[in-house]
C-alpha positions in Angstrom: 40.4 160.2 91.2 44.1 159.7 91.0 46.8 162.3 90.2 47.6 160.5 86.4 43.7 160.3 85.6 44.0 164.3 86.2 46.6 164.8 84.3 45.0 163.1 81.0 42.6 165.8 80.8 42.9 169.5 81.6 41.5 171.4 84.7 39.6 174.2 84.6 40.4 177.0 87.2 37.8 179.8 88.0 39.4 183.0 89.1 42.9 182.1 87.8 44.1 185.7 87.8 43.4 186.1 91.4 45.6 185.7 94.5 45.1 181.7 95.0 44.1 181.0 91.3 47.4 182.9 89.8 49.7 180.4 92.8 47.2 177.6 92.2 48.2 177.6 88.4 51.7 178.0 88.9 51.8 174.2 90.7 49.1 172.9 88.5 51.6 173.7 85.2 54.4 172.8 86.9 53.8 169.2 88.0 52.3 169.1 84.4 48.4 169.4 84.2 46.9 171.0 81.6 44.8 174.1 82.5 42.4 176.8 81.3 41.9 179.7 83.7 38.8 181.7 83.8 38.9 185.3 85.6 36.9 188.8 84.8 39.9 190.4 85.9 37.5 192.2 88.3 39.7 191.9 91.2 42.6 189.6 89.3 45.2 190.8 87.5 47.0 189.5 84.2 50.2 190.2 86.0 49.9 187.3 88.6 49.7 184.8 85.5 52.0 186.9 82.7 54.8 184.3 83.3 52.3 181.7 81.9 50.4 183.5 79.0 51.7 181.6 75.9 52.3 178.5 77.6 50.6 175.5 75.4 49.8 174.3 78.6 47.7 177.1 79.6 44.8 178.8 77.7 43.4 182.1 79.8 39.7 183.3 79.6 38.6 186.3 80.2 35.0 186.0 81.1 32.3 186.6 83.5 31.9 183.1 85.5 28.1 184.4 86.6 27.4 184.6 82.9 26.0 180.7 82.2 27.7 181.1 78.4 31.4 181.2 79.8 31.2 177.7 80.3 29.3 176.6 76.9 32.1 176.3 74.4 34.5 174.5 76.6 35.5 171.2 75.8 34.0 168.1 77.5 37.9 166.1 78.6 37.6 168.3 81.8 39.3 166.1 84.7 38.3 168.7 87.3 36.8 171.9 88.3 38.3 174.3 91.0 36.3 177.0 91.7 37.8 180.3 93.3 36.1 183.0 91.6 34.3 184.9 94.6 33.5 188.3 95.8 34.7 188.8 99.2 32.8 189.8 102.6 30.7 193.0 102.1 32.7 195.3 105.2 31.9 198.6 103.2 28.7 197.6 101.4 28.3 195.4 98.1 26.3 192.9 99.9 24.4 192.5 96.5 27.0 191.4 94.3 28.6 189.6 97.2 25.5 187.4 97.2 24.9 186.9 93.6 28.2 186.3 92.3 29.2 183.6 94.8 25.9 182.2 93.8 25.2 182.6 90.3 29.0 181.8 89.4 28.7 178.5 92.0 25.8 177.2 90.0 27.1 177.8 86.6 30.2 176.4 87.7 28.8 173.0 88.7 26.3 172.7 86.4 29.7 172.8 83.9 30.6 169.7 85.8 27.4 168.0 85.6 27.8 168.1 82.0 31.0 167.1 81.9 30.7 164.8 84.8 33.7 165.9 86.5 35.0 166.3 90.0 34.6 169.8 91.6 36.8 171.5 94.5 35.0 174.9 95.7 36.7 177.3 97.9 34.4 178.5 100.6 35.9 180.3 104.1 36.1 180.0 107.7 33.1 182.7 107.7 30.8 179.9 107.4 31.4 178.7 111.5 30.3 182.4 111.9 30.0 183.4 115.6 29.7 180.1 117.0 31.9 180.0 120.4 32.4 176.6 120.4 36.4 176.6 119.4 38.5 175.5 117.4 36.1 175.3 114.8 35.3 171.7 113.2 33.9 170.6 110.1 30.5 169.8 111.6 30.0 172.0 114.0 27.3 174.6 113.7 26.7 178.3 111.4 25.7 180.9 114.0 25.0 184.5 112.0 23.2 187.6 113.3 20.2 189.2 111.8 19.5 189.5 107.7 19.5 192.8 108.4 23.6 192.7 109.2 25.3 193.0 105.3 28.0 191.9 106.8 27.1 188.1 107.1 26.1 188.4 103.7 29.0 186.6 102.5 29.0 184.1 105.0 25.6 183.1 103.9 26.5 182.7 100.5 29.3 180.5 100.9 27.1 178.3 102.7 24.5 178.4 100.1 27.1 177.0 97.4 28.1 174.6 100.0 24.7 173.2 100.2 24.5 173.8 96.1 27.3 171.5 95.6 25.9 168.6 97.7 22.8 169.0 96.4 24.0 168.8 92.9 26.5 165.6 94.2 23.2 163.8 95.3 21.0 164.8 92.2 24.2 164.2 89.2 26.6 161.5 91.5 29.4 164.2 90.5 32.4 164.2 93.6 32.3 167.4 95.3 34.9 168.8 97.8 34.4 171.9 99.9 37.6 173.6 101.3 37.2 176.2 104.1 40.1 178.4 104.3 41.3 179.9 107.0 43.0 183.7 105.9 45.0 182.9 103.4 48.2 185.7 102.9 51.0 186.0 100.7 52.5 187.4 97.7 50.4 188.5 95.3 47.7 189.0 97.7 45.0 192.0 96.9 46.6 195.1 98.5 43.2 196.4 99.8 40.6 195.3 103.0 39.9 192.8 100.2 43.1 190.7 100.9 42.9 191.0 104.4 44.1 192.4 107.1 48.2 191.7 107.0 48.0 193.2 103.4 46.6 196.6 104.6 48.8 196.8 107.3 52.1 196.0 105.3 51.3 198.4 103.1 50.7 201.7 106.2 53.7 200.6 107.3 55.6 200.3 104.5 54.1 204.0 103.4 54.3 205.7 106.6 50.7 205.6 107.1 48.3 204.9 110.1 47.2 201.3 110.3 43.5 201.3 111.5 42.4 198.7 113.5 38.6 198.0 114.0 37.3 197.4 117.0 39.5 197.2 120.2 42.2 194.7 118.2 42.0 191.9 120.3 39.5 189.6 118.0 42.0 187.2 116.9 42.2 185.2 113.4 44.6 182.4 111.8 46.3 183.0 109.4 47.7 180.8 106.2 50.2 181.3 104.1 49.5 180.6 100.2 51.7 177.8 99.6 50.2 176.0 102.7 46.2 176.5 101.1 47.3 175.7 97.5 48.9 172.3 99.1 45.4 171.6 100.5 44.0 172.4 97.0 45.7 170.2 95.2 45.2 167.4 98.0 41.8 168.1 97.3 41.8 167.8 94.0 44.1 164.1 93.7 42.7 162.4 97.0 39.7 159.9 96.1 38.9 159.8 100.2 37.8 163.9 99.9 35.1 163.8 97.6 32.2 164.3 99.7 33.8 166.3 102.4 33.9 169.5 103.9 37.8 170.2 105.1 39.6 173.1 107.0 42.3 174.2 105.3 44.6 176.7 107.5 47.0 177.3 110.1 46.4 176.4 113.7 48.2 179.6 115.1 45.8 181.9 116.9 46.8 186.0 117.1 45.3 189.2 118.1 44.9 191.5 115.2 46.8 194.5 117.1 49.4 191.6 117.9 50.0 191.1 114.0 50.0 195.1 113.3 53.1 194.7 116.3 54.8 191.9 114.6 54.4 193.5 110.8 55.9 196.6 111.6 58.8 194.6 113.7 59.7 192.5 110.9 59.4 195.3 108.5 62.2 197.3 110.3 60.5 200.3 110.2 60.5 203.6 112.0 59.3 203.2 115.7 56.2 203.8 117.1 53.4 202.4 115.5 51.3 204.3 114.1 48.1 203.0 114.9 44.0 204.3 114.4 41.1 202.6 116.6 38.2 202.7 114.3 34.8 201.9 115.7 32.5 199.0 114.0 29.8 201.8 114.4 32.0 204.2 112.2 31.2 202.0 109.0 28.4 200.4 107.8 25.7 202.6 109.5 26.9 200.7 112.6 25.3 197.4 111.6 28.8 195.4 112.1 29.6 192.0 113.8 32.9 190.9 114.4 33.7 187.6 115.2 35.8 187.8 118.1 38.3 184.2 117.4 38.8 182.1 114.8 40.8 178.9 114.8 40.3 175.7 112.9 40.4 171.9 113.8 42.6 170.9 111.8 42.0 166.6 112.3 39.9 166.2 109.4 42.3 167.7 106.7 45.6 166.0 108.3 43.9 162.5 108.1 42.2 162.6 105.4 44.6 164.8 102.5 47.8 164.4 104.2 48.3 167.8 104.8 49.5 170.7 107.4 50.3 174.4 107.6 54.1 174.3 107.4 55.3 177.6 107.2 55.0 180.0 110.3 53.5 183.1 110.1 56.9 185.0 110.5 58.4 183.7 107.9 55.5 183.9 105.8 54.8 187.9 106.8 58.9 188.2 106.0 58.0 186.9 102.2 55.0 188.9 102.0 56.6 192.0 103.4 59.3 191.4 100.8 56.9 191.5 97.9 55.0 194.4 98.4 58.3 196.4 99.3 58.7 195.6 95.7 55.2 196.8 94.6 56.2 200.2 96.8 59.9 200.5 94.9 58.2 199.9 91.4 55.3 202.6 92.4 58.7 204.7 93.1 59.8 204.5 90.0 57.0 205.0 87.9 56.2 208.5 89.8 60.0 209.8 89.8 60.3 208.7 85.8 58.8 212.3 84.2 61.2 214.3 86.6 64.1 211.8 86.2 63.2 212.0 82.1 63.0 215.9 82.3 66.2 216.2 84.1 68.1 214.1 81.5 66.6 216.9 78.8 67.8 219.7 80.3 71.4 218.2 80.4 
């Protein structure tokens, strides 16, 4: 599938409101696709796509993707399907809707492209690799998980479902299926909750004055990717024939302690020294039935030969631009609260 066949016929985004959805769209319309988005606005927000609302380019719906009748009134000139609608790793519970949305919107997803018979690209996460200690982590290596009875590999287990689902629906319906792992995606309109990771909790104590907690003893490390480095792999994804088929890594090759990042937030956000920082033990939360994964780095071959890509910008500079925006959601929250005082002040004079 070339780039100019995709562009002939529109692309339909799952979870378009979202963090990668809202930046996915952003390139999408701007090199000239036409799109519809799909999001519940469960954990996306019509602010990350306001900017495009109105576009002709651009038709937003807001429906459940789990429901099978979001898909049946769509048009059939679909040149791809990009599927990002998920609900993230069940830390504080939800293991049930973890495991039936990622699997009940997966399958109504591709059975919208069997119909349509066209090309899908599915997000699914370096959780997959699990706690295998073979490192870095490649495509083909194995999925170790702990006991059923751990929620917590919940959602790593239903990200591999969808990634067997899509095969299985590639063999059965010949419809070209790529599988994209990332590899903790950060940036700008990132969820500013445990649901958008780690870096956005932590910019946010700092920024507030608050203890950052830190699970376990801080030294499990992770990779992280900034946003404009996983929507390149997207959209690699989506216009190169040669990944139809695959599974590919998508992420950053840079390996840090997650007490390290907490240390290099809080530098580059020029705040008041010490960190504050609170140890919080895995037994503390989920009735103790927690398993960390203690690294996590991908091999990154597979993606660099195959869509031409490579994480580009370091985590620094990416933190700095991250930092940056949600000082802004902090000054905006300012606002808002001081506006009655500011509005009763200007009464009284």
């Amino acid at each position: 599938m070339s780039l100019s066949v995709v562009s002939s016929k529109y692309i339909l985004v799952t979870g378009v409101a979202g963090f990668l959805g809202s930046h996915l769209l952003d390139r999408l319309l701007a090199v000239g696709h036409r799109v519809i988005g799909m999001d519940d606005l469960s954990k996306g927000s019509l602010s990350n796509i306001a900017g495009h609302i109105g576009n002709p380019a651009f038709r937003f719906l807001e429906r459940d993707a789990t429901d099978p009748a979001a898909f049946s009134d769509l048009s059939e000139d679909a040149g791809c399907l990009v599927h990002l609608a998920s609900h993230k790793i069940p830390r504080y519970g939800n293991a049930l809707a973890t495991l039936q949305v990622n699997t009940r919107s997966c399958e109504n997803a591709l059975e919208f492209a069997r119909k349509v018979g066209c090309k899908s690209v599915l997000a699914s996460t370096s959780d997959v690799y699990g706690r295998n200690p073979k490192l870095p982590f490649a495509e083909d290596d194995d999925s170790v998980f702990g006991s059923s009875k751990v929620a917590r590999w919940g959602y790593a287990v239903s990200k591999l479902f969808t990634e067997h689902l899509a095969f299985a629906y590639q063999e059965a319906y010949g419809i070209p299926v790529s599988l994209l792992r990332f590899f903790g995606s950060y940036g700008p309109r990132n969820h500013v909750s445990w649901w958008g990771g780690p870096q956005a909790v932590f910019i946010d104590a700092i920024l507030n004055d608050h203890d950052i907690s830190i699970h376990g003893d801080g030294l499990q490390t992770r990779s992280f990717t900034y946003v404009a480095d996983t929507i390149d792999g997207i959209y690699a994804a989506m216009t190169t024939p040669e990944a139809n088929g695959e599974i590919l890594n998508v992420g950053s090759t840079h390996e840090i302690t997650i007490l390290d990042l907490a240390r290099t937030i809080h530098r580059l956000a020029r705040t008041p020294w010490p960190l504050k920082c609170t140890f919080v033990s895995y037994e503390s939360f989920t009735g103790g039935k927690y398993e960390d994964v203690r690294r996590r780095v991908p091999d990154i071959e597979r993606s660099q030969r195959i869509l031409g890509i490579k994480a580009r910008v370091g985590l620094e500079e990416g933190l700095l631009q991250t930092i940056c925006w949600q000082r802004s959601l902090v000054s905006s929250a300012a606002v808002v609260s001081e506006s009655p005082r500011l509005q009763e002040t200007a009464v009284r004079l």
